[in-house]
mmCIF file as Biopython writes it, N, C-alpha, C and O atoms, coordinates in Angstrom:
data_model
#
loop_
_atom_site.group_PDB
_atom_site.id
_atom_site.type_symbol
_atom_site.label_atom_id
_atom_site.label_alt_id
_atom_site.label_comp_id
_atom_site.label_asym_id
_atom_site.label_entity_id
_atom_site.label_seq_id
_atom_site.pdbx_PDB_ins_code
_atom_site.Cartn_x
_atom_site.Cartn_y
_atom_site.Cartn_z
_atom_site.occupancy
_atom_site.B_iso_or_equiv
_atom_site.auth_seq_id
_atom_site.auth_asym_id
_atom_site.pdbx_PDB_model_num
ATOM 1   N N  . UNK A ? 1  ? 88.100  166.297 77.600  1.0 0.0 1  A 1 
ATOM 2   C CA . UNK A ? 1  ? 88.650  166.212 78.941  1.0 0.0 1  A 1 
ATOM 3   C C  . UNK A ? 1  ? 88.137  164.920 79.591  1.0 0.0 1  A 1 
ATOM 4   O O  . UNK A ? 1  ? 86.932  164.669 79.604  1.0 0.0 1  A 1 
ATOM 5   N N  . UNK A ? 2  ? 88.897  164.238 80.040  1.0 0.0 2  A 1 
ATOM 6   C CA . UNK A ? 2  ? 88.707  162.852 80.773  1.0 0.0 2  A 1 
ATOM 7   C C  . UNK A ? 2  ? 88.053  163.517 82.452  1.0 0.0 2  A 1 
ATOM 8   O O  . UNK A ? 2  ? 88.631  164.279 83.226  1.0 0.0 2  A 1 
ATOM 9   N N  . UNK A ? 3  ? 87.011  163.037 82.549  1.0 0.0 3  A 1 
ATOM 10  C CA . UNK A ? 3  ? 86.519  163.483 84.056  1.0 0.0 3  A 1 
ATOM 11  C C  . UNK A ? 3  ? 87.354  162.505 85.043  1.0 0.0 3  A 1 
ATOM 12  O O  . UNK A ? 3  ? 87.700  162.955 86.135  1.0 0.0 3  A 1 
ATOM 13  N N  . UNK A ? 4  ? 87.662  161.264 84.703  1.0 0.0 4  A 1 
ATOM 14  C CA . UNK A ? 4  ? 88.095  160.025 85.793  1.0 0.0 4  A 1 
ATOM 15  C C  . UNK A ? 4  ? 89.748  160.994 85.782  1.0 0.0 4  A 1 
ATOM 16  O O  . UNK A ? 4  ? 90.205  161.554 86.779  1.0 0.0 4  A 1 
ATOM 17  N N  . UNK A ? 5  ? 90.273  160.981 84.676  1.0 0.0 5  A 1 
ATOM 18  C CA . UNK A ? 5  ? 91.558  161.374 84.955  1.0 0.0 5  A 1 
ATOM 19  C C  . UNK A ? 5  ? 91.696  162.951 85.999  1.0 0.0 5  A 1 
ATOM 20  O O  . UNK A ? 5  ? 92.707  163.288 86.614  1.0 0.0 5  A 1 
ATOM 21  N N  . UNK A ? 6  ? 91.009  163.347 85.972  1.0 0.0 6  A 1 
ATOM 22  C CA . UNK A ? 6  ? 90.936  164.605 86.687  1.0 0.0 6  A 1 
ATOM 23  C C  . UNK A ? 6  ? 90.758  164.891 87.950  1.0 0.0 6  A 1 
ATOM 24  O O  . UNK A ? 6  ? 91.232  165.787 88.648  1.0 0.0 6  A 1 
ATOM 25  N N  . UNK A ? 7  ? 89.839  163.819 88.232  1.0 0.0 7  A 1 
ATOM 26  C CA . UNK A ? 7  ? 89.193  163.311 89.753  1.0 0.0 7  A 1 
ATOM 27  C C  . UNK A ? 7  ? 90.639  162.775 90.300  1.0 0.0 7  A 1 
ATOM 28  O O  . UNK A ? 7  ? 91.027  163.338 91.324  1.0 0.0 7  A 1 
ATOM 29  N N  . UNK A ? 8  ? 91.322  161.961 89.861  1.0 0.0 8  A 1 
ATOM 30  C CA . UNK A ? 8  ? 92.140  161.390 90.143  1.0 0.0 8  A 1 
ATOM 31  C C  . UNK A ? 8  ? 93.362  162.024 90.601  1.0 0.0 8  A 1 
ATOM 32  O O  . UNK A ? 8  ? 94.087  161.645 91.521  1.0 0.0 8  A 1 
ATOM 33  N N  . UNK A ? 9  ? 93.537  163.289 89.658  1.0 0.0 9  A 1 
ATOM 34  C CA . UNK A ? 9  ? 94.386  163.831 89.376  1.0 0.0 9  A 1 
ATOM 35  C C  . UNK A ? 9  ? 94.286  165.043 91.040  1.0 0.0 9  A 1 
ATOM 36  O O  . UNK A ? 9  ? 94.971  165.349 92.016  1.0 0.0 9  A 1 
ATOM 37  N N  . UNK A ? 10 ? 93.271  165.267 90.569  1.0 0.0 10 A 1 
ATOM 38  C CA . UNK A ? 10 ? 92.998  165.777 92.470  1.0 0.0 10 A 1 
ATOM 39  C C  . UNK A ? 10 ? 92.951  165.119 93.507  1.0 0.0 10 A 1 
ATOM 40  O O  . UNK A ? 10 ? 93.203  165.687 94.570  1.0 0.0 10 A 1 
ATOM 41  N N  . UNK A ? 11 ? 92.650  163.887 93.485  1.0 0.0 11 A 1 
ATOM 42  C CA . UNK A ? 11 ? 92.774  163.432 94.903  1.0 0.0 11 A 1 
ATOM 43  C C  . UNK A ? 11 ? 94.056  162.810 95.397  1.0 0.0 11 A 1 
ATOM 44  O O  . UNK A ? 11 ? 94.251  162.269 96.486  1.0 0.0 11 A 1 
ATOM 45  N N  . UNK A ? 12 ? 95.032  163.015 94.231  1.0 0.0 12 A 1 
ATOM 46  C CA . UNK A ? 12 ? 96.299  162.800 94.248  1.0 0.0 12 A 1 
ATOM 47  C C  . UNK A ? 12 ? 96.617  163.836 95.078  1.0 0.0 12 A 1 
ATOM 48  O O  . UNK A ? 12 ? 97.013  163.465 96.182  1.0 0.0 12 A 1 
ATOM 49  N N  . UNK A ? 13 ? 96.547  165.632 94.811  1.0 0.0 13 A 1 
ATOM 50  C CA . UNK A ? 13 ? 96.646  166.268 95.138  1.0 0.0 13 A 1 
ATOM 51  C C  . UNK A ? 13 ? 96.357  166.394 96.571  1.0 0.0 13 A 1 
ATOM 52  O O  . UNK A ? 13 ? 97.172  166.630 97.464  1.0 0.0 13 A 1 
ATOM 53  N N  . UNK A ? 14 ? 94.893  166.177 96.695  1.0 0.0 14 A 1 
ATOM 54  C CA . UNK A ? 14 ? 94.515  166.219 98.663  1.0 0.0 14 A 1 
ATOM 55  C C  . UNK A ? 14 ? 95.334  165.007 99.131  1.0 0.0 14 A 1 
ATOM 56  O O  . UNK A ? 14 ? 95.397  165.170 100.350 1.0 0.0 14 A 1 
ATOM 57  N N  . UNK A ? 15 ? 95.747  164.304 98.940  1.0 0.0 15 A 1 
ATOM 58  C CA . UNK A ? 15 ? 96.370  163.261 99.802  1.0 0.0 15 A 1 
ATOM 59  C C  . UNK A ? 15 ? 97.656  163.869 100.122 1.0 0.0 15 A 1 
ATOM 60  O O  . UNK A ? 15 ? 98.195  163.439 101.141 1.0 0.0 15 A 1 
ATOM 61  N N  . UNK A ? 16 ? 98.444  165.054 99.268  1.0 0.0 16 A 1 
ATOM 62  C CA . UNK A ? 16 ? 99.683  165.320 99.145  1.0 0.0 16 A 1 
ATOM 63  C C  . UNK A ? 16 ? 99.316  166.721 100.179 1.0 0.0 16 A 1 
ATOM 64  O O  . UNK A ? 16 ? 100.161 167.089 100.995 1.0 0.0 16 A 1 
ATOM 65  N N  . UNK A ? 17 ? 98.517  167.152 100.100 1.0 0.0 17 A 1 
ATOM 66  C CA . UNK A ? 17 ? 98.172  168.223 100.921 1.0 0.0 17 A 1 
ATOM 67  C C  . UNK A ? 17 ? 97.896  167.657 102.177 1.0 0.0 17 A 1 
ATOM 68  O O  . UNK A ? 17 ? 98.312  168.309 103.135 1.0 0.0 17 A 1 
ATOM 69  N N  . UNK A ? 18 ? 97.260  166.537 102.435 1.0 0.0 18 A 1 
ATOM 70  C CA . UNK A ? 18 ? 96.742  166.422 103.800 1.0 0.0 18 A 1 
ATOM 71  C C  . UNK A ? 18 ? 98.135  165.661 104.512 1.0 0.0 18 A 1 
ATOM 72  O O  . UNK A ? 18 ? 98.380  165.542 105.712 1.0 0.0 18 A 1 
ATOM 73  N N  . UNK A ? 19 ? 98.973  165.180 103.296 1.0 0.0 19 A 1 
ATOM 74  C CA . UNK A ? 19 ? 100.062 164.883 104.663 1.0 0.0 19 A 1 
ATOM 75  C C  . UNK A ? 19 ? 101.168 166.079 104.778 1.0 0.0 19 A 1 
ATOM 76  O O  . UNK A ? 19 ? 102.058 165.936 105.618 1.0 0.0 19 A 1 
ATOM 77  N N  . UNK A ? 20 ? 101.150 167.085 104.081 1.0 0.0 20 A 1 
ATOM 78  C CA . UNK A ? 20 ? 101.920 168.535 104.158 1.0 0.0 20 A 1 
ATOM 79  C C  . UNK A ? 20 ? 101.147 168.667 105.731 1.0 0.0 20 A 1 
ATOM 80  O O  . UNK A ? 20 ? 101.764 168.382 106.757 1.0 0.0 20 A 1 
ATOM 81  N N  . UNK A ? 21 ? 99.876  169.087 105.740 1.0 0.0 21 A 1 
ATOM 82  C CA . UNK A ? 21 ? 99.283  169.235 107.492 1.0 0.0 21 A 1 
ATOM 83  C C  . UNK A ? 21 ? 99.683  168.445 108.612 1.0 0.0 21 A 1 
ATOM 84  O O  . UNK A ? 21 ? 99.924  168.917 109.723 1.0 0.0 21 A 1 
ATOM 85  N N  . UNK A ? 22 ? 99.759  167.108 108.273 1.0 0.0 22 A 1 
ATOM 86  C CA . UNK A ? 22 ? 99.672  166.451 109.299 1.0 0.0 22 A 1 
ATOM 87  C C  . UNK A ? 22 ? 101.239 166.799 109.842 1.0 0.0 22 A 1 
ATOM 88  O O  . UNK A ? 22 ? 101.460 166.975 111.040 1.0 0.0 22 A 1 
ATOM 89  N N  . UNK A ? 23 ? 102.315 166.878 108.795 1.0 0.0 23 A 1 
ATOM 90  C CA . UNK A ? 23 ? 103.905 166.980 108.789 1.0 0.0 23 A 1 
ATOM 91  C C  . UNK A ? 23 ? 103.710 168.766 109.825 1.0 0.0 23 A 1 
ATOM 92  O O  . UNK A ? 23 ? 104.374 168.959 110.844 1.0 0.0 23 A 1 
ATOM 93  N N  . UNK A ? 24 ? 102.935 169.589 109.393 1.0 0.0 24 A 1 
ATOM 94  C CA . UNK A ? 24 ? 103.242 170.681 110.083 1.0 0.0 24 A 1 
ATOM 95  C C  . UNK A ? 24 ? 102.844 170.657 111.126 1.0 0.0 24 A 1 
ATOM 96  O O  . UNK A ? 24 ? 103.501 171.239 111.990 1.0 0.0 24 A 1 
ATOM 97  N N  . UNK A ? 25 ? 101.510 169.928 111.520 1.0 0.0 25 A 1 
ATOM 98  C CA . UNK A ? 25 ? 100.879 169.937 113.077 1.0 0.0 25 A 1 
ATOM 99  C C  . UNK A ? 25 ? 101.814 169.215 113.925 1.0 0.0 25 A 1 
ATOM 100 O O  . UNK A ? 25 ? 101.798 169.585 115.099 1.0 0.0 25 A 1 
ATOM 101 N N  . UNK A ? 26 ? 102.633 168.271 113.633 1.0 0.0 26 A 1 
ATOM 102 C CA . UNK A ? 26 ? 103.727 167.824 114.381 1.0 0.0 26 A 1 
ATOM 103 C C  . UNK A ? 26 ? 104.833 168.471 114.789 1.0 0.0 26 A 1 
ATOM 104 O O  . UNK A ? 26 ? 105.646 168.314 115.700 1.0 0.0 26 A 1 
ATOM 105 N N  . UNK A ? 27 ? 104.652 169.369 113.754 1.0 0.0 27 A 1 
ATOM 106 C CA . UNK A ? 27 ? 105.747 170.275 114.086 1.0 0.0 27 A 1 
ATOM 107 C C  . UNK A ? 27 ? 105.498 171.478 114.986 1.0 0.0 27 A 1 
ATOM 108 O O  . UNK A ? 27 ? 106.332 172.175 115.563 1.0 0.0 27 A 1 
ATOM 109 N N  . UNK A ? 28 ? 104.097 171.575 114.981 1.0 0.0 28 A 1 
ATOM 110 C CA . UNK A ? 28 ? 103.975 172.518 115.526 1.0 0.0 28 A 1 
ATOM 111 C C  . UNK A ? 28 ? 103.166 172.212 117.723 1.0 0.0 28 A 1 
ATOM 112 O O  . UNK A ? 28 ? 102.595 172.971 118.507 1.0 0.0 28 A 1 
ATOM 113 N N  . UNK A ? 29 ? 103.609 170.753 117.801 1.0 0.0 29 A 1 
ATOM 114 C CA . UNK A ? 29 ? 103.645 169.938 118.737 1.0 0.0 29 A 1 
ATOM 115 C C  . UNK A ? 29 ? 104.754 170.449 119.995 1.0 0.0 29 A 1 
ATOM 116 O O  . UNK A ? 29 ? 105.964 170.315 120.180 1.0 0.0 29 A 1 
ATOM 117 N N  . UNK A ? 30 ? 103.983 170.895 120.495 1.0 0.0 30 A 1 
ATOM 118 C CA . UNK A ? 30 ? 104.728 171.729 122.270 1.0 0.0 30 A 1 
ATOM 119 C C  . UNK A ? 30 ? 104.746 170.595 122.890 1.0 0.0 30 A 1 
ATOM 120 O O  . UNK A ? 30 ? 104.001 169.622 122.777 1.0 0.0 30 A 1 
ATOM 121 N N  . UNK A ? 31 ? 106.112 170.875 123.900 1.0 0.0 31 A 1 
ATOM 122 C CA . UNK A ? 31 ? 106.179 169.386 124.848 1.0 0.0 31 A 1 
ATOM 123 C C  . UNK A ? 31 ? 106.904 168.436 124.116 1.0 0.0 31 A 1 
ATOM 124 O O  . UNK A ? 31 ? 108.051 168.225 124.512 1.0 0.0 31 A 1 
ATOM 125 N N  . UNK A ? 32 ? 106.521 167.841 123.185 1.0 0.0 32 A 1 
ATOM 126 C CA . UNK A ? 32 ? 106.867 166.390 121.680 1.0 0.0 32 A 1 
ATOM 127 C C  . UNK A ? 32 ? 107.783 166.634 120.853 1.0 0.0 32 A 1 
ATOM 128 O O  . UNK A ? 32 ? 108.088 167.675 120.271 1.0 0.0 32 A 1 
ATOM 129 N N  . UNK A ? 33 ? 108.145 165.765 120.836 1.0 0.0 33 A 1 
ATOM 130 C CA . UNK A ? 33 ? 109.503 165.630 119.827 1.0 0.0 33 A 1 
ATOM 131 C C  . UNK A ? 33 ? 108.866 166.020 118.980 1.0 0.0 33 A 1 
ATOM 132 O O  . UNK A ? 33 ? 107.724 165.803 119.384 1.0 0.0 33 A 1 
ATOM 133 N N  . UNK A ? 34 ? 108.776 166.566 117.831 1.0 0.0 34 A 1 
ATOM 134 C CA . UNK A ? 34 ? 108.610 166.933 116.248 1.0 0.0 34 A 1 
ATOM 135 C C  . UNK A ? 34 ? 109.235 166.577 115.417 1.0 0.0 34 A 1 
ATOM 136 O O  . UNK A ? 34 ? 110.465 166.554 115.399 1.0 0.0 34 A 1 
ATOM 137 N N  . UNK A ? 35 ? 108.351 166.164 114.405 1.0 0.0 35 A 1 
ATOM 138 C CA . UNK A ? 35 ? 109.210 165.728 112.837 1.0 0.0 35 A 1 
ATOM 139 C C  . UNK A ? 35 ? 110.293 166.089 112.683 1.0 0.0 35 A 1 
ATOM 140 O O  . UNK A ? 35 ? 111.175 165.335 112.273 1.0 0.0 35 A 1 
ATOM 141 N N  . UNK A ? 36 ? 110.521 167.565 113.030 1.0 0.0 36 A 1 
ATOM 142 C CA . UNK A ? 36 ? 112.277 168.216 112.801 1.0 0.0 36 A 1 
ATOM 143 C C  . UNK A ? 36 ? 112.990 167.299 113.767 1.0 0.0 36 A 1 
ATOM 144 O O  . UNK A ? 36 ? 113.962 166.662 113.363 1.0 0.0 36 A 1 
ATOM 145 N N  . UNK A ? 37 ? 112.556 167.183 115.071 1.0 0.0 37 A 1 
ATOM 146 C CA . UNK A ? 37 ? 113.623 166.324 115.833 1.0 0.0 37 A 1 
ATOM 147 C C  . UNK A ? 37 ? 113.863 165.633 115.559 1.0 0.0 37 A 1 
ATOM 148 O O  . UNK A ? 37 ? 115.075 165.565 115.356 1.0 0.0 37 A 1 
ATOM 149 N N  . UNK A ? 38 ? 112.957 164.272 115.221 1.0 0.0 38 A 1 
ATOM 150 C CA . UNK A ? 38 ? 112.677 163.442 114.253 1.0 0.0 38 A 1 
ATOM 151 C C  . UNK A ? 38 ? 113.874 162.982 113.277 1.0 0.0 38 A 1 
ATOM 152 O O  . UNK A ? 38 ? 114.669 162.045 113.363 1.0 0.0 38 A 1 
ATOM 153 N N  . UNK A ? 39 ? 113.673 164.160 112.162 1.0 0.0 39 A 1 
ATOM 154 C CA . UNK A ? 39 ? 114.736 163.905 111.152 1.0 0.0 39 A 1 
ATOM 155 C C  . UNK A ? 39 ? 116.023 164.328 111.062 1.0 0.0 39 A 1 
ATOM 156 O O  . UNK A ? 39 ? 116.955 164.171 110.274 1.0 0.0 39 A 1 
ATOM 157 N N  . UNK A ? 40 ? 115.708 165.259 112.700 1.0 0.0 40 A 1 
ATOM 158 C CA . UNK A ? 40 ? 117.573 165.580 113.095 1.0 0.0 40 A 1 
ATOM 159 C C  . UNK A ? 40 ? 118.316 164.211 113.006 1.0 0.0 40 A 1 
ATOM 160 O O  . UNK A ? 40 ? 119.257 163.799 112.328 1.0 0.0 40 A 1 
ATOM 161 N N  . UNK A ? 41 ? 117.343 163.564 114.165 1.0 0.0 41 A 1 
ATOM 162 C CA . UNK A ? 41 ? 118.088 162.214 114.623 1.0 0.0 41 A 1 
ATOM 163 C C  . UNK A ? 41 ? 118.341 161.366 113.533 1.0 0.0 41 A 1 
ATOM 164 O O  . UNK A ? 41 ? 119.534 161.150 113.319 1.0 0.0 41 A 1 
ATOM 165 N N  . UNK A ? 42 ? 117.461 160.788 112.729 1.0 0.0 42 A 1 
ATOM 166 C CA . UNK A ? 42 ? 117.836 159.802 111.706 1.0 0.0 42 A 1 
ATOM 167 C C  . UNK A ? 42 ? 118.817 160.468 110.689 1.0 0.0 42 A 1 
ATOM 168 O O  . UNK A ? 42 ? 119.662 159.732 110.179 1.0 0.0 42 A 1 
ATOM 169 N N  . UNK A ? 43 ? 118.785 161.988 110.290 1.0 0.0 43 A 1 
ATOM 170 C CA . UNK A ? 43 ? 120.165 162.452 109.905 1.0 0.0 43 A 1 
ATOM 171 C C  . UNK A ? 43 ? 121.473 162.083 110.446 1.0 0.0 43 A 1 
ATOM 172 O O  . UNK A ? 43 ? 122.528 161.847 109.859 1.0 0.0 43 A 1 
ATOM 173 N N  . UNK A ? 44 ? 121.099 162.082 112.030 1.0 0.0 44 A 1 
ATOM 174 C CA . UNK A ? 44 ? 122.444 162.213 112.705 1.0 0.0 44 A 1 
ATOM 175 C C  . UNK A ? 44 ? 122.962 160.563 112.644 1.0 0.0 44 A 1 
ATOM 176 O O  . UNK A ? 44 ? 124.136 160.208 112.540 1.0 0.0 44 A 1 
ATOM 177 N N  . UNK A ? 45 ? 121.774 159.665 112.737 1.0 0.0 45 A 1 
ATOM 178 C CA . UNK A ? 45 ? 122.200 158.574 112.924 1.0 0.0 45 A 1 
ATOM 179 C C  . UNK A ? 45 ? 122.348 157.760 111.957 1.0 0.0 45 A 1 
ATOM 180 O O  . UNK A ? 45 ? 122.660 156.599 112.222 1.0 0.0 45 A 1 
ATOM 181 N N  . UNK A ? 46 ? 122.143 158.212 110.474 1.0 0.0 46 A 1 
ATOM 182 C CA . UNK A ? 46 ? 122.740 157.907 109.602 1.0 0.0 46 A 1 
ATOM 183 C C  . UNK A ? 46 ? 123.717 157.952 108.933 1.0 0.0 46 A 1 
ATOM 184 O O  . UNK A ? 46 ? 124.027 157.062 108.140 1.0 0.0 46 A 1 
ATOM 185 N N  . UNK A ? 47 ? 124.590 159.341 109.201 1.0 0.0 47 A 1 
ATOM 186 C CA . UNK A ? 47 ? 125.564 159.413 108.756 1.0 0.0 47 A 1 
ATOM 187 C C  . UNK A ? 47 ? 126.758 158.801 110.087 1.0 0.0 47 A 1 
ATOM 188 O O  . UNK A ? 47 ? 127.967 158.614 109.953 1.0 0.0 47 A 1 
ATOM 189 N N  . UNK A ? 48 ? 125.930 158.601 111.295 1.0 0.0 48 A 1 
ATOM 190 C CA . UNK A ? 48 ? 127.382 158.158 112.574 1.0 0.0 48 A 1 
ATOM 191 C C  . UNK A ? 48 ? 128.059 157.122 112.187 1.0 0.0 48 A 1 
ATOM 192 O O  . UNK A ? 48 ? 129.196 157.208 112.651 1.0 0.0 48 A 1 
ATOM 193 N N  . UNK A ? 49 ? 127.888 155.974 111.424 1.0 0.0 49 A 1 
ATOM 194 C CA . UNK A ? 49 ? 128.571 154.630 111.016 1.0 0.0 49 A 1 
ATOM 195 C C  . UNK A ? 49 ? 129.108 154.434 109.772 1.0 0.0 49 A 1 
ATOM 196 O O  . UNK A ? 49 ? 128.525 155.135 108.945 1.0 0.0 49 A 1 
ATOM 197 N N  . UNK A ? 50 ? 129.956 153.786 109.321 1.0 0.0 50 A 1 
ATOM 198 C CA . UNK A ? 50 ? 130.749 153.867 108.419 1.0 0.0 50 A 1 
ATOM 199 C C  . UNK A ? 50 ? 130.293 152.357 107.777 1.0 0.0 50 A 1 
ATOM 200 O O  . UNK A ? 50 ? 130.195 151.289 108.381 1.0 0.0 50 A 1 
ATOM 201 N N  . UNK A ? 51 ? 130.042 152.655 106.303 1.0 0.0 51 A 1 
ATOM 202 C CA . UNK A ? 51 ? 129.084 151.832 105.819 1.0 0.0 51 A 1 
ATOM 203 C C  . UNK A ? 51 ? 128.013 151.250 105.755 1.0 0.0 51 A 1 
ATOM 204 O O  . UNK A ? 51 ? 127.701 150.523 104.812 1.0 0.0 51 A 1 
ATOM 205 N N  . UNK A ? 52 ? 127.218 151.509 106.853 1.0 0.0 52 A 1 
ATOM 206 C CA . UNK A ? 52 ? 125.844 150.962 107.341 1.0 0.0 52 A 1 
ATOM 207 C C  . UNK A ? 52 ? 126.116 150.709 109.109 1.0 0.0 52 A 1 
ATOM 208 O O  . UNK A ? 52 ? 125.079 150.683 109.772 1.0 0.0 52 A 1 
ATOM 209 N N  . UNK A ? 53 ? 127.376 150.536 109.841 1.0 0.0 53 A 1 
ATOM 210 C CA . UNK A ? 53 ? 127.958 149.973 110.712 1.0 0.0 53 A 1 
ATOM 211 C C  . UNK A ? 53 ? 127.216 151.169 111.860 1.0 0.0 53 A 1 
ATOM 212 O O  . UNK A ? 53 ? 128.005 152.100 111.697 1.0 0.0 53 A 1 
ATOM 213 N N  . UNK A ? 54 ? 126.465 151.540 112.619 1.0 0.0 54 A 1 
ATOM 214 C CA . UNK A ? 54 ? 125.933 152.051 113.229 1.0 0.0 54 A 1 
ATOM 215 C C  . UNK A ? 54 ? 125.611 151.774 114.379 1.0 0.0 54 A 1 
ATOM 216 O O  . UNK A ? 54 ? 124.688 150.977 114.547 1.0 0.0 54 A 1 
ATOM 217 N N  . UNK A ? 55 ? 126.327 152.396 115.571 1.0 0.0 55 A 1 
ATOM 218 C CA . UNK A ? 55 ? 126.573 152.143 117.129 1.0 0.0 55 A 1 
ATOM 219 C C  . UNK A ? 55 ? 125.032 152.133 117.869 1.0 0.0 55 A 1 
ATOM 220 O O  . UNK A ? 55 ? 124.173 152.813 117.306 1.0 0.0 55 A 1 
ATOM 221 N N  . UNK A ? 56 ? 124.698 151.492 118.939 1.0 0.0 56 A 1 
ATOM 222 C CA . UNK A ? 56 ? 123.942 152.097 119.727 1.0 0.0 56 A 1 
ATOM 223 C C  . UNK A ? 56 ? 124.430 152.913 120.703 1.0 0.0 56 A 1 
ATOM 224 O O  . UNK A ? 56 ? 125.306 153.575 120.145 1.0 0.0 56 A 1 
ATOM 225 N N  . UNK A ? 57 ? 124.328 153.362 122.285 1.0 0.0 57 A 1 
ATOM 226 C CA . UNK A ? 57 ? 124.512 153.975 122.836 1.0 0.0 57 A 1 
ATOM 227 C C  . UNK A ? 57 ? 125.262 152.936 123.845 1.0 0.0 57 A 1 
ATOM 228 O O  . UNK A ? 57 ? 126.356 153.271 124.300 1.0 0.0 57 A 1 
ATOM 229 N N  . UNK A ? 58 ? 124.623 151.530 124.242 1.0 0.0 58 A 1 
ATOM 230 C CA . UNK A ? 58 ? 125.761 150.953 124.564 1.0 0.0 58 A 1 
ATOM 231 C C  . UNK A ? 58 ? 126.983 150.255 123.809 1.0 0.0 58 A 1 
ATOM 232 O O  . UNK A ? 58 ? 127.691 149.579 124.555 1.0 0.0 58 A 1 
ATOM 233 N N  . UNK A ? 59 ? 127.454 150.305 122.135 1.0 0.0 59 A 1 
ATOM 234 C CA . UNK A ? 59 ? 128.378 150.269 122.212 1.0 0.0 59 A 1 
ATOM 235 C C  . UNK A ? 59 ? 129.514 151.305 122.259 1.0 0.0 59 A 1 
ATOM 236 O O  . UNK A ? 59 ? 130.705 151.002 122.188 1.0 0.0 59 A 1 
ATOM 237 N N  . UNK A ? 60 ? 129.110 152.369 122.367 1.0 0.0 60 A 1 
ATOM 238 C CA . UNK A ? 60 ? 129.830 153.451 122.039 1.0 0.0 60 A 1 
ATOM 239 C C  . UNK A ? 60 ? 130.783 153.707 123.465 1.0 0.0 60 A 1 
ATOM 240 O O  . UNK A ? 60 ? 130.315 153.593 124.597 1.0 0.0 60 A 1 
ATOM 241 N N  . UNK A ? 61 ? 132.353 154.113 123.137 1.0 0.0 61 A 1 
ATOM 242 C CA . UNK A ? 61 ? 133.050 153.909 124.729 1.0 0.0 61 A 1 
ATOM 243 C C  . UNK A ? 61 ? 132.362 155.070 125.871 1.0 0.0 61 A 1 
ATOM 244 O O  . UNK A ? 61 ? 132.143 156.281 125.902 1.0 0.0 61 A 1 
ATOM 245 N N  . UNK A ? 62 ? 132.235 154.233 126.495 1.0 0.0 62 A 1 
ATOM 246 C CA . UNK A ? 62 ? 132.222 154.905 128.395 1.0 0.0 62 A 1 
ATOM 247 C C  . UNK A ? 62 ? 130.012 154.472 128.205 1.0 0.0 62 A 1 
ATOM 248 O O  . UNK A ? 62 ? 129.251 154.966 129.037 1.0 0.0 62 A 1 
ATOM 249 N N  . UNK A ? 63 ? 129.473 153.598 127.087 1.0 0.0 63 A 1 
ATOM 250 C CA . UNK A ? 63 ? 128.354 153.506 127.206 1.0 0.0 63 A 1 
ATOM 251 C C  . UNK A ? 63 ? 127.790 152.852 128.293 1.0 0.0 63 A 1 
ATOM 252 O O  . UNK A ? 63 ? 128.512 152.162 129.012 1.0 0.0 63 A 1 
ATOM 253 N N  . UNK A ? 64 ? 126.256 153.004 128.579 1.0 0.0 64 A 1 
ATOM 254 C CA . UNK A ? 64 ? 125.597 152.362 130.128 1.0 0.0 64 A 1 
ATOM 255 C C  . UNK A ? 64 ? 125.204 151.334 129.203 1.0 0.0 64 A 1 
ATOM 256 O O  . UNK A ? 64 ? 124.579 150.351 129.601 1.0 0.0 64 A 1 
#
């Protein structure tokens, strides 16, 4: 058994775990937008434009 590969092999692991936490404590953020809001929006605002072509809010008609 390789000890370096193993060590490694776990702290791969806590790094993957500690950003699973950080992703849920945001979510679990009263008041704050949250990651879910988050990735509503860049969902939403990725699919709004046709080919990459993606509006802001003032070009869109009747925008401020």
């Amino acid at each position: 058994m390789d000890l370096e590969r193993v060590l490694a092999e776990l702290r791969d692991e806590r790094d993957r775990i500690d950003a699973a936490i950080v992703s849920l404590e945001r979510l679990d953020r009263p008041g704050k937008a949250g990651l879910r809001d988050r990735l509503d929006l860049a969902a939403k605002n990725h699919t709004s434009g046709a080919n990459g072509n993606h509006r802001t809010a003032n070009q869109l008609p009747g925008g401020e």
